[in-house]
Each structure stands twice: as C-alpha cells, then as structure tokens.
C-alpha positions in Angstrom: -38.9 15.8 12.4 -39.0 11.5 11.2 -38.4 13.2 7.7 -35.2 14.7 8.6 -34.3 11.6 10.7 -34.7 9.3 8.3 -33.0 11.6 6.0 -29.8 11.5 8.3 -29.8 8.1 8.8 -30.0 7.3 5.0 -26.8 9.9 4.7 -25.1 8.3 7.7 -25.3 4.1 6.1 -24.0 5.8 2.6 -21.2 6.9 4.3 -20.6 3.5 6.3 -21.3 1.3 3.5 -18.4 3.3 1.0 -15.9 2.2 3.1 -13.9 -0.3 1.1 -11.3 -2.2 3.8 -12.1 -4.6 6.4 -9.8 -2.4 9.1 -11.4 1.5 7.5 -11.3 4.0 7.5 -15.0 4.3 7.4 -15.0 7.7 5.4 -11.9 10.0 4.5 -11.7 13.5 2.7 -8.3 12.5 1.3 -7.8 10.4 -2.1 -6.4 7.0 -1.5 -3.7 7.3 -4.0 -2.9 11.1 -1.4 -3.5 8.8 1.5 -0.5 6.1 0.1 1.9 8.6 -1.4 5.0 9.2 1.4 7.2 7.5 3.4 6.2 4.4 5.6 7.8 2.4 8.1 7.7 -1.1 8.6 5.4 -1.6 12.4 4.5 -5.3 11.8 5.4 -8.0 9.7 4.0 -11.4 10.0 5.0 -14.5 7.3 2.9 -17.3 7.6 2.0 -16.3 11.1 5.2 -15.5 12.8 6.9 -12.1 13.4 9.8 -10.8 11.1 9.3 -7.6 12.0 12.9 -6.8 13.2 14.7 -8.5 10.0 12.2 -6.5 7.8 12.8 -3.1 9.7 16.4 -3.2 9.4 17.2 -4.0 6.2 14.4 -1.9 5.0 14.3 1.0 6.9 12.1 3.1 4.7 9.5 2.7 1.7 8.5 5.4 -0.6 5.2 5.2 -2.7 6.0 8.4 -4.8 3.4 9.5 -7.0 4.2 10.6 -10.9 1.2 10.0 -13.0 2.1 12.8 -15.3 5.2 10.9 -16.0 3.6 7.9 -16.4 0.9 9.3 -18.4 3.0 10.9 -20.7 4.2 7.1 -21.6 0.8 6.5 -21.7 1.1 3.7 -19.0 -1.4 2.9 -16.2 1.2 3.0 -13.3 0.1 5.4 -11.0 3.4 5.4 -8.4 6.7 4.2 -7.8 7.2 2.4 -5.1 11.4 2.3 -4.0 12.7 0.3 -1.5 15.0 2.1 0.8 18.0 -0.7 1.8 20.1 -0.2 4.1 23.2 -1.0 1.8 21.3 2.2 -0.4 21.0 -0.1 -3.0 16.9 0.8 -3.3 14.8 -1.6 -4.9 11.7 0.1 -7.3 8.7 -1.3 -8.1 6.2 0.4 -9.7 2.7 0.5 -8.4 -1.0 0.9 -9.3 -4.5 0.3 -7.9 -7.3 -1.8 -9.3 -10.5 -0.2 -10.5 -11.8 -0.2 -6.8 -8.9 0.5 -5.2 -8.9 -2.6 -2.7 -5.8 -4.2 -4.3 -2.2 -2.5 -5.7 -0.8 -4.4 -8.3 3.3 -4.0 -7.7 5.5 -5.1 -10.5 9.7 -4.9 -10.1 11.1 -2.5 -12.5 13.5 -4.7 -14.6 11.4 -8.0 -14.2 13.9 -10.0 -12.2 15.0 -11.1 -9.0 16.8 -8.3 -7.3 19.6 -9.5 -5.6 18.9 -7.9 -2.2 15.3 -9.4 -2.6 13.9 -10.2 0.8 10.6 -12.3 0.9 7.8 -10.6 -1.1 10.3 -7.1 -1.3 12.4 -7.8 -4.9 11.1 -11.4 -6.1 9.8 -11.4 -9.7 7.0 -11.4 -11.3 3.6 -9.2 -10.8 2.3 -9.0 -7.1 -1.3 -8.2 -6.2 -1.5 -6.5 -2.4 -5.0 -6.8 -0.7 -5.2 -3.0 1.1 -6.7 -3.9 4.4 -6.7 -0.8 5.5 -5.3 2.8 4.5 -5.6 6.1 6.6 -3.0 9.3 7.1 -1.2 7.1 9.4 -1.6 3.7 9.3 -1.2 1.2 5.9 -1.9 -2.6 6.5 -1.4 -5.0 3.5 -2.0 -8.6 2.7 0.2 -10.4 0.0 -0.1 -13.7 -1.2 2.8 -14.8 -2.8 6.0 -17.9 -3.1 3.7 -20.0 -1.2 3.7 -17.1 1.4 1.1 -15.1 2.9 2.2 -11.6 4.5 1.0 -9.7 6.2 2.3 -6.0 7.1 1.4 -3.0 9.0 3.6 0.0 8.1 3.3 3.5 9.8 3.5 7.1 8.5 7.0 8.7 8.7 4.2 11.9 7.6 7.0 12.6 4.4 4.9 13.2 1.5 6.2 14.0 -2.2 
C-alpha cells in the first residue's frame, strides 16, 4: 500500500512541477503551439498599470495566431505562426511568431520591419518583441511585454476559431 502511495505522489509532483507559467495550467493534453493557434479577443489590457482595455478592443477586434510551419519550413525558417492583427479599418497588421526552446516566451517580429502606420502601443512598432506567456489554456492567453519603455500586460479570451 506506502509503495503505491508513494508511487502516486511521485507521479502527481511530476505533473505539478512541468507546468511552465506562473498563472497554469498545471498539466494539459494539448500542445502549446494547438493551445495558441485561433482567434482571441482582447479581455484585459493594462499599460503601465492602467486599463486600455476599451481602446485596445475596438480598434482590434480580433487576433489570429494561425499556424503554417510547413510553409515556413519549406523556407526553412524557424517561425512557427503568423500572428495578424484584425483592424477595424481591415487593414490587418502580421507579425510572425515563434516560441523559445521552452516555450515560456514568443518572439513576435512585424513582417516588413517597420512601423505600421496603424501601430498601436506594442501592436505594429518595430523591431523584434519577446512576450513572457503567463499563462496559456483552451480559453484563456495572458501575456507580459516589455517594450518602448512600456510594460503590458494582456489577457485575451478564446473566440474557440481554430485554423
């Protein structure tokens, strides 16, 4: 009986200890790159502390991470997903998107390498951006981004659209 206790306790701490955000989840069956790919909404935006959540949700209502590593790895490039912007002027913004060897960070570069125009914040600016994943279920997506002197921090919600 204490052998197959302490055999179910080692199990259970394995599982605890994989888990790789501070917010979870603590164990998931789905890949993390399965978990990210869809559509996402914006549920929380802070900068610096104070809530833009309402400029961020209008004038983004929707953000795609679409996966196409076969593209990709056809150009033998290491991006693992696009990530597009959905504007409401249509104009979409893409970045393209991939993890770091343990998958706590996504590195997010803008497609042509400059400003867009319809930048907002963190969304468009140039240059290479490195998002902390703070946590990243089925449902829920929270990010932390450093970046202009800036610290974001989002919580976006599953529209449960996958590609």
């Amino acid at each position: 009986m204490m052998k197959k206790l302490f055999f179910v306790l080692i199990i259970a701490s394995t599982m605890f200890a994989a888990c790789k955000y501070e917010d979870g989840p603590l164990f998931s069956i789905r890949s993390k790159h399965d978990r990210l790919n869809g559509s996402w909404k914006f549920k929380e935006v802070l900068v610096d502390g104070i809530d833009s959540t309402a400029a961020y949700q209008q004038r983004f209502p929707i953000i795609d991470f679409i996966s196409n590593q076969e593209l990709w790895s056809a150009y033998q490039m290491d991006v693992q997903m696009e990530f597009v912007i959905n504007q409401i002027t249509h104009d979409n913004i893409i970045a393209l998107c991939y993890f770091n060897k343990n998958k706590t960070f996504l590195h997010v570069g803008y497609a042509n390498g400059t400003t867009n125009p319809n930048s907002m914040g963190f969304i468009g600016s140039v240059g290479d951006q490195v998002w902390e994943i703070l946590k990243l279920t089925n449902v829920n997506l929270w990010f932390k981004i450093n970046t202009n002197d800036r610290v974001y921090m989002l919580k976006l919600k599953s529209t449960n659209k996958k590609f």
